[in-house]
N, C-alpha and C positions, 0 to 999 in steps of 0.2 A: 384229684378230681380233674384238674384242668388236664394233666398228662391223659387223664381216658377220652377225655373228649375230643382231644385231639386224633386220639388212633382211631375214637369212630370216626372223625372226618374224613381222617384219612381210606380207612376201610370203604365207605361208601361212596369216594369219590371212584376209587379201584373201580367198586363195580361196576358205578353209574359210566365211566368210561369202556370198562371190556362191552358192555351190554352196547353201549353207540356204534361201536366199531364189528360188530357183529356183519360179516360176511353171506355173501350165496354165491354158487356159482351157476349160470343156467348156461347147459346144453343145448344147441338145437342145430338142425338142419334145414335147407332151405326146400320147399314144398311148391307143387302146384309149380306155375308159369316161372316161377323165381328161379332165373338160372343162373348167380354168382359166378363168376370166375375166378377172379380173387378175395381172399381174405381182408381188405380195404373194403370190397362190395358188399360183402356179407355182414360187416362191422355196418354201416351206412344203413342198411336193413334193417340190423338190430336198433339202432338207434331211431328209426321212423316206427319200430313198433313199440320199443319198452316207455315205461311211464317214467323211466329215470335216463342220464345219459350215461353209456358208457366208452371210458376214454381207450385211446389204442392202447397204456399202460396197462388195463384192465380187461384185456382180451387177447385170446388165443384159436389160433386156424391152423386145421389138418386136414389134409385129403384123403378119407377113408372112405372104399368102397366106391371107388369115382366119382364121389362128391364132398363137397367141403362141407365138415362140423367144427363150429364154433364154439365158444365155452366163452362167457361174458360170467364180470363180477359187477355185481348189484348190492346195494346196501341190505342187509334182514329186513328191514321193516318194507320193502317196496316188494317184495317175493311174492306176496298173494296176488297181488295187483298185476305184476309181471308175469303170473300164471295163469291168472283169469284174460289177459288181454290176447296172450300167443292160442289159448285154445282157439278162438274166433281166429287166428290170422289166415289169412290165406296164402301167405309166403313164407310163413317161420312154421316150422314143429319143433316143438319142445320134446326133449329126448329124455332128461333127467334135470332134477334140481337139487342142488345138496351144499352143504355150509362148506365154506372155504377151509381148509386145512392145510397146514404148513407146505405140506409136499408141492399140492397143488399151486399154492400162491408162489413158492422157488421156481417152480416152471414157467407160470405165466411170465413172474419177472426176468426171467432169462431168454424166454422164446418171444416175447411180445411183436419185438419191433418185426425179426423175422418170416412174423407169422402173416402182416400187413401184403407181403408180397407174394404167399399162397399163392398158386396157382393151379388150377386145373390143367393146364396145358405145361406144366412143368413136368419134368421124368421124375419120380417118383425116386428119393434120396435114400 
């Protein structure tokens, strides 16, 4: 008896922890009069509009199409909140929103700090 009770503890603490740690990653670009330069700018943006912070560790900048797209991770539970707020913004558009997955979180943590110093005005690597 006590041995099962234990592996439900244990079972449910599993979940109750996978389920906190539950990831998103939002997409967006910068819209309207917002003209970032750097991925440090567009980071700073992001963080005046989402209802959570997001650290440089947790973001990543590219220059596509002559303008910088960013990719910000956010906790699951703030995602609605962070989707309802960028539709009204007038300097972010939201591009896509979709759960973190391995692949993705190995690049942010590889590319992060890198990506801080995006530029527009850099040649294109």
């Amino acid at each position: 008896m006590k041995s099962s009770l234990v592996i439900l503890v244990t079972c449910v603490g599993i979940f109750l922890c996978g389920c906190a740690s539950k990831q998103t990653v939002v997409c967006v670009v910068p819209t309207g009069t917002f003209e970032p330069v750097t991925g440090k700018e567009l980071l700073e943006e992001i963080n005046n509009q989402l209802p959570c912070t997001v650290k440089p560790q947790e973001f990543i900048c590219k220059v596509k199409y002559d303008r910088l797209v960013g990719w910000a991770v956010i906790p699951d539970n703030k995602k609605d909140a962070t989707k309802e707020r960028l539709k009204s913004s007038e300097t972010l558009n939201i591009l896509q929103v979709q759960a973190l997955n391995e692949g993705l979180k190995a690049t942010i943590k590889n590319k992060w700090k890198a990506s801080q110093a995006v530029s527009l005005t850099q040649d294109p690597q």
